[in-house]
N, C-alpha and C positions, 0 to 999 in steps of 0.2 A: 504494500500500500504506500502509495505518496507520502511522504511526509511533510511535502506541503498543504496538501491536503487536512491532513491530522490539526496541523496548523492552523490552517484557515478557519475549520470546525467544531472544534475541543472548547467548547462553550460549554457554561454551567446550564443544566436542561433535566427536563421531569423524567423520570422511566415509564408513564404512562402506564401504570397500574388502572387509574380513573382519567377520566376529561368529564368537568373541570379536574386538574390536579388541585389538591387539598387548599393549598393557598392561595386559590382563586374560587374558595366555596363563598358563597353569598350567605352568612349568617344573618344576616338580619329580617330575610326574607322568609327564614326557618326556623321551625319549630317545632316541639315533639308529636303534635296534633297534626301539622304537614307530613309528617314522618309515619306516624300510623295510618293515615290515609293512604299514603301513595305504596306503604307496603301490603295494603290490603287490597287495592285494586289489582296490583302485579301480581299479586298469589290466588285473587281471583280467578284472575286471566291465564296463570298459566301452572297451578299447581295438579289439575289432572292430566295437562299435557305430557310435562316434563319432569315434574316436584319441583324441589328446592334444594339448594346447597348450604350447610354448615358450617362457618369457620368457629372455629373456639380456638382461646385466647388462653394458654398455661403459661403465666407470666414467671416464673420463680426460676430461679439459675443459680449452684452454687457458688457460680463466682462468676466474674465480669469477661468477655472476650472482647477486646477491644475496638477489631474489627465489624462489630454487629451494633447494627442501625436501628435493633426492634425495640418494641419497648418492653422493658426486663423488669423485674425488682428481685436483687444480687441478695440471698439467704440462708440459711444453712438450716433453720427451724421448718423442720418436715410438720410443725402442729398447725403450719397454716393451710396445710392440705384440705382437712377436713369443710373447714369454713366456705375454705373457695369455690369447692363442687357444691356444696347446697347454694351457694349464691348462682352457680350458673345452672345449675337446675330451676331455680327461682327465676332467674331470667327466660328460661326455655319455657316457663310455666305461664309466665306471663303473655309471651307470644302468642301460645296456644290460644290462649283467653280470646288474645285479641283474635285472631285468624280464625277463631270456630272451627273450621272445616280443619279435617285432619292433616297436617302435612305427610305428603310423601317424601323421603329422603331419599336426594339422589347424589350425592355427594356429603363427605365428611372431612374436612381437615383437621388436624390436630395441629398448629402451631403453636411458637413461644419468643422470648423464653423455650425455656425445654421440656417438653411433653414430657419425659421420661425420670424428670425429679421426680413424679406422684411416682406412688406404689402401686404396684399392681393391681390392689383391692380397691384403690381409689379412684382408678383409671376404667376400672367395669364401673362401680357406682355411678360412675359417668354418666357412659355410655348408655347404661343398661337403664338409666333414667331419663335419658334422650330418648329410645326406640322406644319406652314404653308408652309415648304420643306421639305415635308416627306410625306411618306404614313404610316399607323400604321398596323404593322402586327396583324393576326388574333387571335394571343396568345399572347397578349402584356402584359408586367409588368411592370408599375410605382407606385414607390415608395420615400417615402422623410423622413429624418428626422425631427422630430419634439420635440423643448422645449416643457416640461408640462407650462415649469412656462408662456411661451408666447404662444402657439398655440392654437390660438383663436376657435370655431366654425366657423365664415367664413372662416378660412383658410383651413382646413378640407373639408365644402362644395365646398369653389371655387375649390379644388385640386380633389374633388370625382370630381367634373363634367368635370374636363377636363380628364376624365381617371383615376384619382388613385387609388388606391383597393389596398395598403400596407403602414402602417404607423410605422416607430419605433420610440420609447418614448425612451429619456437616463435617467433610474432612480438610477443607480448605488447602494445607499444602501439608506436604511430611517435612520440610524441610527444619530442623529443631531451632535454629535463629531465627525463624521466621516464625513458628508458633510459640518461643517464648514472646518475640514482642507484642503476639497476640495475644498473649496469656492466654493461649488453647495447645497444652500441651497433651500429643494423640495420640500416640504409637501406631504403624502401618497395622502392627499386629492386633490392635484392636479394631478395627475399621475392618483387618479378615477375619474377625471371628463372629461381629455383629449381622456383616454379611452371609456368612456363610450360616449363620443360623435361622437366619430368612428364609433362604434358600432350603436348607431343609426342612422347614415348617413349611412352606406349600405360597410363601408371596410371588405374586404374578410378574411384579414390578418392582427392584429395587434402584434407588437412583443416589447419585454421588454430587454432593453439590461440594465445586471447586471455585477458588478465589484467584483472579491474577492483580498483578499490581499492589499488593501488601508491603508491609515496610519489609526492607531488606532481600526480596525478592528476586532472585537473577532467573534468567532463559531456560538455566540448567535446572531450576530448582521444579521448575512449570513442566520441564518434561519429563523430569525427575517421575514426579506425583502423575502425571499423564500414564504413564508406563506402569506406574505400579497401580495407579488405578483398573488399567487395562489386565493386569494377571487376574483380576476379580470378579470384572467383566459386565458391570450395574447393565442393566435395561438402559436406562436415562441417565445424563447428566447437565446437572447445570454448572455451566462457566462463566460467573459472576466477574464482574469489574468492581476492583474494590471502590466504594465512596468513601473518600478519606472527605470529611464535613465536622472537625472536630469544632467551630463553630457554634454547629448545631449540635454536637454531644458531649462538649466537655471534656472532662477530663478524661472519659473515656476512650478518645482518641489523641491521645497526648503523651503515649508511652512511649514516643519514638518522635524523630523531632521532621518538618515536613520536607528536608533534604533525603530523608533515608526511604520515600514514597516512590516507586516508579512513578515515571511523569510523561503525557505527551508520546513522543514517536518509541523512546524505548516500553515504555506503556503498552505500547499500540503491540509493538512488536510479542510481548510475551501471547497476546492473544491470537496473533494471527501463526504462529507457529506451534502451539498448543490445539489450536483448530486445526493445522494439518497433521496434526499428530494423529489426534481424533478421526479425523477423516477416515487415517490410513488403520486405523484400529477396527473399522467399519463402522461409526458413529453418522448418523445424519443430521445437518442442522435444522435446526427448529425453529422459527423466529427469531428472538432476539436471545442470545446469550445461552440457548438450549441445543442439545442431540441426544441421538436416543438409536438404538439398535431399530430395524424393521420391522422386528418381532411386536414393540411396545406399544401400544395404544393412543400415546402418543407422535410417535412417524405416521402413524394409519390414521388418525384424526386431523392432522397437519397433509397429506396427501387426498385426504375428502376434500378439504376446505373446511372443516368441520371445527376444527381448532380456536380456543378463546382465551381472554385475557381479560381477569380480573384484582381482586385486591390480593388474589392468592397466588396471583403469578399467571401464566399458561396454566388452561388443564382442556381435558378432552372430555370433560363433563360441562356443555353448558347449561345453563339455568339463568332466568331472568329474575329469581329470585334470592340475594344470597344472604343469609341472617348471620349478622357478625356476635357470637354472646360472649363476654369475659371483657376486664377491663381492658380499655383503647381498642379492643374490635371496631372495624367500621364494616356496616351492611350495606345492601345496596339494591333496591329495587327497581332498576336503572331509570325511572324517572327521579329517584332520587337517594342521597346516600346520609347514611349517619354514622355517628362516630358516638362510642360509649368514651363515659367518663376516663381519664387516665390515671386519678388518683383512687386509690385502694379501698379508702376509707371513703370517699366519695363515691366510692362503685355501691360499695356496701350499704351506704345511708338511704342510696338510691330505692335499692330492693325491699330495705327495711320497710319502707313509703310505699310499696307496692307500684312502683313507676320502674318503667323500662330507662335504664340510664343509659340514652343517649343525651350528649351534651352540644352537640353540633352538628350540622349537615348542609346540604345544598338540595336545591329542588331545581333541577334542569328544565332549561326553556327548551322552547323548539327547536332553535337555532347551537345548544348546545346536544342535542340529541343528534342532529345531523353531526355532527364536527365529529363527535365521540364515536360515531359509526366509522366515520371515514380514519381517525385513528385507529380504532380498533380491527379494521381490516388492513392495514399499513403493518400494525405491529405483527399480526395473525400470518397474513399470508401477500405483503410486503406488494400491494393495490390495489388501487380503488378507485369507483366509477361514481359518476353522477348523471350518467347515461337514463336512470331515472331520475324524473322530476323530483321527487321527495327527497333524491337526496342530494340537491342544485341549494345553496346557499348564496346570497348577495354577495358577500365580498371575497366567492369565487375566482374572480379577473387577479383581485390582488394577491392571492397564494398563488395560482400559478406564474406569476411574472415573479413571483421570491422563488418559485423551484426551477425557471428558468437558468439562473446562473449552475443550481444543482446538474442541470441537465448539460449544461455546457462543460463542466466535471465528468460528464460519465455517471451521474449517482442516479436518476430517473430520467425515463422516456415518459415524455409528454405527449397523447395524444387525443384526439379532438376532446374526448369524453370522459378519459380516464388517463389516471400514473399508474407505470410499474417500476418498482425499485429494483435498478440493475443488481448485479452480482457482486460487482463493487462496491452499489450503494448500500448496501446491507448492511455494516459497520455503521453506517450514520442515520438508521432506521430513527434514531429517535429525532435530529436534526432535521428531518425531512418532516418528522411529527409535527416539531413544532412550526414548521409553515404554518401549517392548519390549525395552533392551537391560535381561535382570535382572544381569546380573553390574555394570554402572554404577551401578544400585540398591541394591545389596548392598555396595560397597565405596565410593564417593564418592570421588575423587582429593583430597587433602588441598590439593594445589599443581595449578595449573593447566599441563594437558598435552597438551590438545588445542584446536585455534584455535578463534577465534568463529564463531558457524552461521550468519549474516547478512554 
């Protein structure tokens, strides 16, 4: 890849989880009352079709990784377990109320934080009080994240038997100066034994999610962990770009000082050489920063067209419905999103009150439901038409004369009615986004607030 290119590009920009992205939600328009509306209409609309999707929110981490951007709260007291599942039970309980009609689950995440601090007994209680108001659709996908260094075998079994068939491992690099300044120190040997217990327990999909760009990071290190990844052999992996935004997270990105960052074109490079590592391993790419074996549900939902992009990342389950429960979850009933409380004791006061704690959200216009489509098939399956009317927006003329110069790069073809993003513009999937994003146009961030795109 150019590196002039990289140059010219390498602007701080959203990952396009949502459109609007977070910091261009209109709160003042919003409300908890807008919120239970628009997620009852959407579950109207489409919970016999399709169901619904899950994200829960296991906030608790024994200790800090300095690299991760989620929101955590760093513990060692296992007695907060207990409390947390009845609150998100409480919360599931509350949905139900409002939603009457049964939901059908068609998707489950377990995110964190680390799903795998609860106990085993904690983690059925769970569950097993989520499905007990629910029916499970016929093409269900649950999935959880999982520590190497804590995910026991029973956790694994007890999670196969209530359903699970997708597990992803955070190994980010093996390299040991590189996971000390993450303060994630992993052994290869535990990441083969997590897997490989997967694997004999009967999971369909397991997947490796790697970081390039970490402090201290060299070429060797990236193919290092490529290769040894590859004796293991995941279904899926993802190839994250690290966000260095200590900024926005403090001290928690401040273990290492921001000379010791891969930057820019050597940046560029660890990825584009790790991707042909990949390649040559037999991996296929996926949208943005994903590959996956043929075999995986994934490849095959990404070769439909069928492939989507929400607060959970890619997945090959879509749903118009996604209920976020646990603190700072955000849900999403795509005409509109909400964000639960972030503070602990504010999640919890929330429930005591018998109120759904969400604290914030947006309610998309017209004109942000087109944009967010045409995003969403950009980041999905890298083009997008306005070949239909409905999805023709007024200040149409001015994105494509900004993807013009794109196109004189070689990054998209422009044709009468629709982009496609070249093979080279695929590195700069999310720069080509933000042509389209108008509310980023309209108000420019004065301070920078979202990481670099490269």
């Amino acid at each position: 890849m150019s590196c002039s290119l990289i140059q010219k590009y390498n602007v701080a920009g959203p990952r396009y989880t949502s459109y609007p992205t977070v910091p261009y939600w209109d709160e003042t328009s919003f409300s908890l009352l807008h919120w239970k509306q628009s997620l009852k209409r959407a579950f109207d609309e489409s919970n016999q079709s399709e169901g619904i999707s899950l994200y829960i929110h296991l906030p608790f981490c024994e200790s800090l990784c300095t690299f991760c951007g989620c929101h955590k709260k760093v513990t060692k007291r296992h007695e907060m377990e207990q409390p947390y599942i009845q609150a998100v039970l409480k919360e599931w309980d509350l949905y139900c109320q409002l939603l009457e009609e049964k939901p059908i689950i068609k998707e489950i995440h377990l995110g964190g934080g680390t799903p795998t601090f609860f106990s085993v007994e904690h983690l059925q209680q769970l569950i097993q009080g989520i499905l007990l108001k629910a029916d499970i659709a016929d093409d269900y996908e649950f999935s959880f994240e999982g520590h190497p260094n804590n995910t026991t075998r029973e956790h694994l079994q007890a999670l196969y038997d209530l359903g699970f068939r997708r597990v992803s491992y955070g190994v980010q690099d093996y390299n040991q100066a590189v996971q000390k300044a993450i303060h994630r120190i992993q052994p290869f040997e535990h990441v083969q034994q997590v897997t490989q217990w997967a694997r004999e327990i009967g999971y369909t999909s397991i997947s490796h999610d790697l970081v390039f760009g970490l402090p201290f990071q060299t070429l060797a290190d990236v193919l290092n962990t490529i290769d040894l990844t590859k004796s293991l052999m995941p279904d899926r992996l993802a190839f994250y770009s690290y966000a260095h935004v200590p900024w926005i997270k403090g001290n928690g990105q401040r273990g290492f000082k921001d000379q010791d960052v891969p930057k820019d074109d050597v940046k560029r490079t660890l990825y584009e050489e790790g991707k042909k590592q990949l390649l040559a391993h037999g991996y296929h790419e996926i949208g943005m920063d994903h590959f996956a074996l043929s075999k995986d549900g994934m490849y095959q939902s990404f070769q439909a067209g069928t492939l989507h992009r929400n607060f959970m990342g890619y997945t090959s389950s879509k749903t118009q419905v996604m209920i976020g429960l646990g603190v700072s979850s955000i849900s999403d009933s795509w005409y509109s999103f909400a964000q639960n409380e972030k503070n602990l004791d504010a999640y919890y006061a929330c429930l005591e009150n018998n109120q759904i704690p969400v604290v914030k959200g947006h309610v998309l216009s017209t004109e942000d439901l087109k944009i967010r489509k045409h995003i969403l098939n950009l980041m999905c399956t890298f083009q997008t038409s306005w070949s239909d009317q409905a999805m023709d927006f007024v200040e149409r003329e001015q994105v494509i004369q900004q993807l013009a110069e794109m196109q004189q790069d070689g990054l998209v073809q422009i044709q009468k009615d629709h982009i496609v993003i070249t093979q080279q513009g695929k590195p700069f999937v999310r720069n080509i986004c933000m042509a389209f994003d108008l509310h980023l146009k309209r108000r420019k961030p004065e301070t920078q607030i979202f990481s670099m795109t490269i």
